[in-house]
DRENVO-735270 format. One record per residue: residue number from 1; x, y, z of N, C-alpha, C in turn. Coordinates in steps of 0.1 Angstrom, whole numbers, plus 5000, padded with zeros to 4 digits. Layout:
! DRENVO-735270
   vexke   n.px   n.py   n.pz   ca.px   ca.py   ca.pz   c.px   c.py   c.pz
     NUM      X      Y      Z       X       Y       Z      X      Y      Z
...
***
This chain:
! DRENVO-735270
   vexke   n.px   n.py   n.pz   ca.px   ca.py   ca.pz   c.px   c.py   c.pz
       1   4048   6216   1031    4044    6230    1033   4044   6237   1019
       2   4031   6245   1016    4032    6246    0998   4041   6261   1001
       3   4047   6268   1008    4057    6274    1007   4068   6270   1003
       4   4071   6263   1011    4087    6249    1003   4081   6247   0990
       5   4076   6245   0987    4070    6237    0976   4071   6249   0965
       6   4067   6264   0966    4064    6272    0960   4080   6272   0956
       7   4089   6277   0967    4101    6283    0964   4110   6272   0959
       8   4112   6261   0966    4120    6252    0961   4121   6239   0954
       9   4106   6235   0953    4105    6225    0945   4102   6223   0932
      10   4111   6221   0922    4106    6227    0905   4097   6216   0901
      11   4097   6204   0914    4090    6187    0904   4072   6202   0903
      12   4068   6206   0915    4057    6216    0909   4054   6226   0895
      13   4061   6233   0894    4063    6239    0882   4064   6232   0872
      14   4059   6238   0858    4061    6234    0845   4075   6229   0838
      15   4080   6242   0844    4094    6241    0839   4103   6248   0851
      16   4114   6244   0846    4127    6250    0857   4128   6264   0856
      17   4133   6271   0868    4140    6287    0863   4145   6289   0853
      18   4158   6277   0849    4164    6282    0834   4158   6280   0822
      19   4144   6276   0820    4136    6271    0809   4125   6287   0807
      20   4123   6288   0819    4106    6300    0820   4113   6307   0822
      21   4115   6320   0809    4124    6330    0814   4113   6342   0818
      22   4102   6343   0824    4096    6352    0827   4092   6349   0842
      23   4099   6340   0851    4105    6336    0863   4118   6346   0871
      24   4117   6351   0880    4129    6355    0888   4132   6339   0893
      25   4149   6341   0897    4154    6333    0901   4149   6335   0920
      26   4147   6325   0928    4150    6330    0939   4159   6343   0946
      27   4171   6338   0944    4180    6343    0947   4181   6361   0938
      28   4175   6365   0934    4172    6377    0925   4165   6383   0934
      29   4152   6375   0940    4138    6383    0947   4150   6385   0965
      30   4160   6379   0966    4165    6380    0980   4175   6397   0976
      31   4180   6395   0968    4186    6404    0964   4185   6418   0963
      32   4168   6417   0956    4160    6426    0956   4153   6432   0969
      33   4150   6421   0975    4145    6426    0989   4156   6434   1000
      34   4169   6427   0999    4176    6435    1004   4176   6448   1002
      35   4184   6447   0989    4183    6463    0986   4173   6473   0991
      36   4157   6469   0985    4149    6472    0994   4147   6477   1005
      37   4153   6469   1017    4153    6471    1027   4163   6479   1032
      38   4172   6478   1025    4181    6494    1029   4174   6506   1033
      39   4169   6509   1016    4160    6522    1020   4154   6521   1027
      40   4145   6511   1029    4134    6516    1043   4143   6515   1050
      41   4151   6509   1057    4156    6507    1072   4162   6522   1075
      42   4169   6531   1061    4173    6543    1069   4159   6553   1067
      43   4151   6551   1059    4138    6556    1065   4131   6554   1073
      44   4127   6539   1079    4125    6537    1094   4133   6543   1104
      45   4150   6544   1104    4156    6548    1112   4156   6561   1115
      46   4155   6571   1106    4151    6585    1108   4138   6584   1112
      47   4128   6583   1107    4118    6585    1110   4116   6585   1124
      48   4124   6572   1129    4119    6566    1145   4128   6579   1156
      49   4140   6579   1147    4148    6593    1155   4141   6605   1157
      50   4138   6611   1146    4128    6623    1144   4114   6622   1158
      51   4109   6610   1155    4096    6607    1167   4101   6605   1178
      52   4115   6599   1181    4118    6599    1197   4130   6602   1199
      53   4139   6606   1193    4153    6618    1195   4160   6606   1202
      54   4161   6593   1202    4168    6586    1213   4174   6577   1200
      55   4185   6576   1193    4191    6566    1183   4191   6553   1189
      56   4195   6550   1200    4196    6536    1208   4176   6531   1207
      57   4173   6537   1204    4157    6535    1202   4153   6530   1192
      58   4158   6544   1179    4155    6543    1167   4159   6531   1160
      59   4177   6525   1159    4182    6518    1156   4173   6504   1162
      60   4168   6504   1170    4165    6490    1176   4151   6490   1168
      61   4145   6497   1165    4132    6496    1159   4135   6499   1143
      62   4145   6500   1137    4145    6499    1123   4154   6484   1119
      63   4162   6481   1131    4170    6465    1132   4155   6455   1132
      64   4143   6456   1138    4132    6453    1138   4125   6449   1121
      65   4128   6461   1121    4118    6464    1106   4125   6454   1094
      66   4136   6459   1091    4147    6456    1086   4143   6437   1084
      67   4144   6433   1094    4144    6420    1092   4132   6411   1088
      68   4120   6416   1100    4102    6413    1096   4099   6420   1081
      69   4103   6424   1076    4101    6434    1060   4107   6425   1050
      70   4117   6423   1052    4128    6415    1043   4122   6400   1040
      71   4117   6393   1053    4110    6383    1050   4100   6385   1042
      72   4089   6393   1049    4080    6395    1043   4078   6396   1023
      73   4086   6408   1025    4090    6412    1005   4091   6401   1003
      74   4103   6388   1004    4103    6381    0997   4095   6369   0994
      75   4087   6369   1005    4075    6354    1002   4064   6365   0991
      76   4067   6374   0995    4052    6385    0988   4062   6386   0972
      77   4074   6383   0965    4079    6384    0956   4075   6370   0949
      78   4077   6355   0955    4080    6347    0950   4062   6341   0948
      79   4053   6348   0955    4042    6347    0956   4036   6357   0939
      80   4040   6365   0939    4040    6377    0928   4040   6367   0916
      81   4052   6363   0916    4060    6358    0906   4051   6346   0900
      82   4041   6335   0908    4036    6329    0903   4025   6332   0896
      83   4015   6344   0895    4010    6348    0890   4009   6356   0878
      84   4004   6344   0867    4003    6350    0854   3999   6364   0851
      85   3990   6369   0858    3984    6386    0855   3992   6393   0850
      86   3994   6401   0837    4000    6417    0841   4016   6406   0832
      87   4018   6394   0831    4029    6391    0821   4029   6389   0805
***
């Protein structure tokens, strides 16, 4: 799967993380997406409150976001990351 292959296999790459220092480490882009996802999740969460005044609603639709987001960010980070543009 060139996903596996992107994130965890360095025999692809030129060089290792600790060699290419204009590489995030994995574990940096997870870190970052969390964070990330903080803020939106309490901005999903309000938001969804504000539009349906029911928290048992809201919460369940920002526990939603929260997670489909998080994945997302980080393949969209490590995907970023391989492209030379803009370094």
């Amino acid at each position: 799967m060139i996903v596996d292959q992107m994130i965890f296999n360095k025999k692809i790459a030129k060089q290792s993380f600790e060699e290419d220092v204009t590489s995030e480490k994995p574990v940096r882009s997870i870190v970052k997406a969390l964070s990330w996802r903080v803020v939106g999740t309490l901005d999903t969460l309000i938001v969804s409150y504000i539009l349906t005044g029911k928290i048992a609603l809201a919460a369940s639709i920002a526990s939603v976001d929260f997670l489909t987001k998080l994945i997302l960010y980080f393949f969209h980070e490590r995907v970023w990351n391989k492209i030379k543009w803009g370094k």
